[in-house]
C-alpha positions as CSV (number, residue, x, y, z in Angstrom):
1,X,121.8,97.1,77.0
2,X,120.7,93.6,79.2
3,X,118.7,91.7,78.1
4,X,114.7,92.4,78.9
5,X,112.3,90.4,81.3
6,X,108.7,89.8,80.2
7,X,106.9,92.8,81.2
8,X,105.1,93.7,84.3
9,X,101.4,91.8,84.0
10,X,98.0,93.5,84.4
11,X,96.1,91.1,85.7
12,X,96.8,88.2,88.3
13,X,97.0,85.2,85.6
14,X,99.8,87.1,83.5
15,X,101.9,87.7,86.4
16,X,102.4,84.0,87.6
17,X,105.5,82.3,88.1
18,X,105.9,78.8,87.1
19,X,107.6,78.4,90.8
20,X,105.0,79.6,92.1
21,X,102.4,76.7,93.0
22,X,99.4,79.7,93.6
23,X,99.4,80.9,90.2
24,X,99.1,84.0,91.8
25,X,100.7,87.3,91.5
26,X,102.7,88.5,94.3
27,X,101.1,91.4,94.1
28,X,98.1,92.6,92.2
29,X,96.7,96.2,92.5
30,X,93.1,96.4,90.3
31,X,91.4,99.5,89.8
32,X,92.1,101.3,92.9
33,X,91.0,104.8,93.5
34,X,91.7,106.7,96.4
35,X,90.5,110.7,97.7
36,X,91.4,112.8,100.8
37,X,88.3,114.3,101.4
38,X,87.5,115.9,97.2
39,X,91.1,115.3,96.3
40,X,92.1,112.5,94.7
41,X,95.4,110.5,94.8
42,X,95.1,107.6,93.1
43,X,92.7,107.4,90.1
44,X,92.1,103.8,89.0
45,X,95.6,102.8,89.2
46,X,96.1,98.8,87.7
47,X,98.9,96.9,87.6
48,X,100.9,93.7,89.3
49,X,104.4,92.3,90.4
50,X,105.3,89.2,89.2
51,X,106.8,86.7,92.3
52,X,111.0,86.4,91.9
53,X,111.1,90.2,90.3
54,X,111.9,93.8,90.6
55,X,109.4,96.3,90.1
56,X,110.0,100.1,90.2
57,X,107.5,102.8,90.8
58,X,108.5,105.4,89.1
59,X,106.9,109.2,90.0
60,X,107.9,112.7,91.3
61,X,107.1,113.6,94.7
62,X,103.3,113.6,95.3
63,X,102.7,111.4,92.4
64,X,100.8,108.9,95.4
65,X,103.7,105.9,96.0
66,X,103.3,106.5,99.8
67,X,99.5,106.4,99.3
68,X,99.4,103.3,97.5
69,X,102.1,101.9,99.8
70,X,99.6,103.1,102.8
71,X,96.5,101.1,101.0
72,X,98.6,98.0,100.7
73,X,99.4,97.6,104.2
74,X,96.3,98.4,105.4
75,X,97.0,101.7,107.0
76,X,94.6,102.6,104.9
77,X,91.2,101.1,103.8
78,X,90.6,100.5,100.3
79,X,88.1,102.9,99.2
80,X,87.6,101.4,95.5
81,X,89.2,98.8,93.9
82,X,91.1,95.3,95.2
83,X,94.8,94.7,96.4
84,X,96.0,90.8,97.1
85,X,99.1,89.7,97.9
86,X,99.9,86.0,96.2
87,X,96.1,85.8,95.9
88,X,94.8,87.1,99.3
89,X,92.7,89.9,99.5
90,X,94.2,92.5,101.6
91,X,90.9,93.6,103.2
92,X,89.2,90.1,103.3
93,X,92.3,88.1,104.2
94,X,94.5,90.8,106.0
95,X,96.2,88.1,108.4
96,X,97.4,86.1,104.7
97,X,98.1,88.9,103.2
98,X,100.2,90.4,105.5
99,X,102.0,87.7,106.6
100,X,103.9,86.9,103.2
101,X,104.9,91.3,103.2
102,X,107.6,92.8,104.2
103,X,107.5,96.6,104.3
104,X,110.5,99.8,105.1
105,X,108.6,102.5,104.8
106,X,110.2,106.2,103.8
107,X,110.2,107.2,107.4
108,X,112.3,105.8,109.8
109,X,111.0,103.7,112.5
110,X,114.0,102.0,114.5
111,X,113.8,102.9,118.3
112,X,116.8,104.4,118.7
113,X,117.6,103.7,121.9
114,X,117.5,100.0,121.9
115,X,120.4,98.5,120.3
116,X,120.4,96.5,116.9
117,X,119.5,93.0,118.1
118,X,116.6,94.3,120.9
119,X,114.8,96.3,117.8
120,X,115.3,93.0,115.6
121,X,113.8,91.3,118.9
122,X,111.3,93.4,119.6
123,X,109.7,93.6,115.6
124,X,109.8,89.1,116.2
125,X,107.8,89.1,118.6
126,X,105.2,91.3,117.6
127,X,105.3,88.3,114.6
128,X,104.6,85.7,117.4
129,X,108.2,84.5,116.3
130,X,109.6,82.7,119.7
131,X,112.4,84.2,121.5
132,X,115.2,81.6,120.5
133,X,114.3,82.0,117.1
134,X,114.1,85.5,117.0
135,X,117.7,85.8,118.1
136,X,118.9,82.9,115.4
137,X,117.1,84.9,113.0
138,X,118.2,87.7,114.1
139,X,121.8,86.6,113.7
140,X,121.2,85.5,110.5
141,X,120.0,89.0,108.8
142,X,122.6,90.8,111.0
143,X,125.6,88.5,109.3
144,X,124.0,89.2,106.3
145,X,123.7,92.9,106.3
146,X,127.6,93.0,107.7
147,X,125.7,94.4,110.9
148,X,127.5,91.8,113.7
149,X,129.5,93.3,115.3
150,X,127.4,96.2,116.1
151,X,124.4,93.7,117.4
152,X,124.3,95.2,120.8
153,X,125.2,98.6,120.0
154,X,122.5,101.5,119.9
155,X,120.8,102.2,116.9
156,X,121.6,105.7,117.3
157,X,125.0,105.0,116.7
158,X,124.5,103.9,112.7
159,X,125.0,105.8,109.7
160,X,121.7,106.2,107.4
161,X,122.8,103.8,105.2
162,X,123.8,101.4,108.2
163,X,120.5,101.9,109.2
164,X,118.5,101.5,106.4
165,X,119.8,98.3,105.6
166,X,118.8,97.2,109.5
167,X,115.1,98.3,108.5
168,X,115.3,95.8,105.3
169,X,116.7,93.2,107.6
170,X,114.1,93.5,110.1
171,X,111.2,93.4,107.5
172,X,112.8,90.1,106.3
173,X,112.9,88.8,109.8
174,X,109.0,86.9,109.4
175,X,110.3,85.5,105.6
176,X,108.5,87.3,103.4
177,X,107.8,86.6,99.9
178,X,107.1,90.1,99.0
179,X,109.1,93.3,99.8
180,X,108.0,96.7,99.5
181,X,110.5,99.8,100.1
182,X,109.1,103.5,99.7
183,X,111.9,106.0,99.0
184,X,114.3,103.7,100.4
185,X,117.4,105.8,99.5
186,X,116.4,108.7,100.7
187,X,118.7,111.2,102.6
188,X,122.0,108.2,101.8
189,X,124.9,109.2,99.8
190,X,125.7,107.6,96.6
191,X,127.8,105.0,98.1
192,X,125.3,103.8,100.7
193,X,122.6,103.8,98.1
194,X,124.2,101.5,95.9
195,X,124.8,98.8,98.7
196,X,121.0,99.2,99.2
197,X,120.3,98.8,96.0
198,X,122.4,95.8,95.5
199,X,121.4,94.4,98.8
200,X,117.7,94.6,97.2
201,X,118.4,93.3,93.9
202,X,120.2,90.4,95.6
203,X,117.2,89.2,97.5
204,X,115.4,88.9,94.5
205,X,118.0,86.9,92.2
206,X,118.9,84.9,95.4
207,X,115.7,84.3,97.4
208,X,112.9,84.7,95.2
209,X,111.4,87.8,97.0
210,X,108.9,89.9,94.7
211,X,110.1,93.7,95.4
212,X,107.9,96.8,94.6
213,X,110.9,99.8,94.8
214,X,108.9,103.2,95.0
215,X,111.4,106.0,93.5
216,X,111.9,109.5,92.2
217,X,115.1,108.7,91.0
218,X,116.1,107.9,87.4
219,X,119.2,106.3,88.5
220,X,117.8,103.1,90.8
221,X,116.5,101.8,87.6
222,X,118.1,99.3,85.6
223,X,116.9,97.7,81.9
224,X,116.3,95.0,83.4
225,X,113.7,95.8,85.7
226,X,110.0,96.5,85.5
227,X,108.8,99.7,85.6
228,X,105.7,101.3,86.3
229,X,105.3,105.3,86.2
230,X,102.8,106.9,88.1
231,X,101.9,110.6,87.5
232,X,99.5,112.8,89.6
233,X,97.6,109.7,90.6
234,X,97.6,107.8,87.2
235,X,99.6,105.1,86.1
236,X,101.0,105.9,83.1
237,X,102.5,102.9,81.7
238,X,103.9,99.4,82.7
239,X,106.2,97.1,81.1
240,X,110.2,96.4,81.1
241,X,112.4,99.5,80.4
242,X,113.4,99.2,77.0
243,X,109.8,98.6,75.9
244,X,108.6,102.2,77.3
245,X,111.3,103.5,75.6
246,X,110.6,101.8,72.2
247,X,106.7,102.7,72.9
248,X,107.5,106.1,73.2
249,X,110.0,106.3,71.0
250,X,113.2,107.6,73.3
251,X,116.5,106.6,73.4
252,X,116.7,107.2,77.1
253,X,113.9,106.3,80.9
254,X,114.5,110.4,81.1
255,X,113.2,110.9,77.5
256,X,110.5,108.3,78.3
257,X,109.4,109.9,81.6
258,X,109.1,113.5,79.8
259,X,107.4,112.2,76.9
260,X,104.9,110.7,78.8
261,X,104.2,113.1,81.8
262,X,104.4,116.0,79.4
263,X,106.3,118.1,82.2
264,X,109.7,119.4,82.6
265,X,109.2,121.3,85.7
266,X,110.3,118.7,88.1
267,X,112.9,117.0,86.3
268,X,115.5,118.0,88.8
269,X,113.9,115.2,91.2
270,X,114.5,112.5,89.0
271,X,118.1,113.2,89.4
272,X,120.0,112.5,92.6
């Protein structure tokens, strides 16, 4: 087994960096409840991701990732509780906030028509980035995700994984400090959602990017890595891998997740 990272923190002191100058946590989720009319979703759900790491959510389908994910960028309102990103309040100081996060949400939203470089144009300027830029930045991610040559082909033209990695490319596009990714994988076969994966992992060893990974699936998670599990709304547990699994005494994230969530009934989804 790898060797383990300091658990995920609970508050914002805890999860500072020493590189980073705020003190602040890249992100920091504190007691946030959310309902849809009387049901609820989220149920006072705590925890934080340190800057420079990788976080996984952890939960079947319906647990409330997207919801959370939808609170965080402001699609929608915080009903109870406080989100802020490296110390800015996500309601109060939406233009900070937002500015250091990078999001690819579970549903695809590449124009389809426009080819690779126009969409990467297009998502720079709605950042007030400056057309010459955009294009040198744009060039930059597309090198980077092995995407050149097909700069001013149609998007429609990708595989999914071809195209998923142009989503994370286009969210980096602004240089964010923080990277969420809902159900990334989704729909990709097992080779395209390991270069995801490793594409991922490598923005956080290389770059310093925090990275909040929302999954159903046991097999995107690494010892290494902090985990959090959210069940039905709840957050179960945080901490690196092999701590849940010496808190719960299991030899195995499966056993872990079982233990914990006291259900078999889904256990299919956790497996790709």
């Amino acid at each position: 087994m790898t060797e383990t990272i300091a658990p995920i923190a609970r508050n914002t002191t805890e999860a500072s960096s020493p590189g980073d100058p705020s003190g602040a946590a890249a992100l920091a989720i504190e007691g946030v409840s959310h309902s849809y009319g009387v049901r609820p979703a989220l149920d006072n759900v705590s925890f934080a991701v340190r800057p420079a790491s990788f976080a996984a959510l952890l939960g079947l389908n319906g647990a409330g990732k997207s919801t959370l994910f939808a609170l965080i960028t402001r699609l929608f309102g915080v009903q109870r509780g406080a989100i802020s990103i490296f110390g800015h309040d996500v309601g109060r100081q939406s233009g900070e906030a937002l500015r250091v996060l990078g999001v690819v949400f579970q549903s695809r939203t590449l124009d389809l028509d426009l080819s690779l470089m126009q969409n990467l144009q297009y998502h720079a300027a709605l950042h007030g980035i400056s057309r010459r830029e955009a294009r040198a930045r744009a060039e930059e991610v597309l090198a980077r995700i092995d995407l050149t040559e097909r700069a001013g082909h149609k998007v429609r033209a990708l595989s999914g994984g071809q195209m998923r990695r142009l989503e994370i490319a286009r969210a980096l596009l602004h240089r964010p400090r923080l990277l969420l990714l809902d159900e990334a994988t989704v729909g990709l076969d097992v080779k395209a959602r390991s270069d995801i994966l490793r594409h991922v992992r490598r923005l956080v060893s290389e770059d310093g990017i925090g990275v909040l990974w929302a999954t159903h699936l046991l097999d995107e998670i690494t010892a290494g890595d902090d985990l959090v599990i959210l069940h039905r709304g709840r957050v179960l547990t945080t901490g690196a891998v092999p701590r849940v699994m010496a808190e719960t005494g299991t030899a195995d994230l499966q056993s872990a997740f079982m233990k914990l969530t006291g259900t078999t009934a889904d256990l299919a989804s956790l497996m790709p």
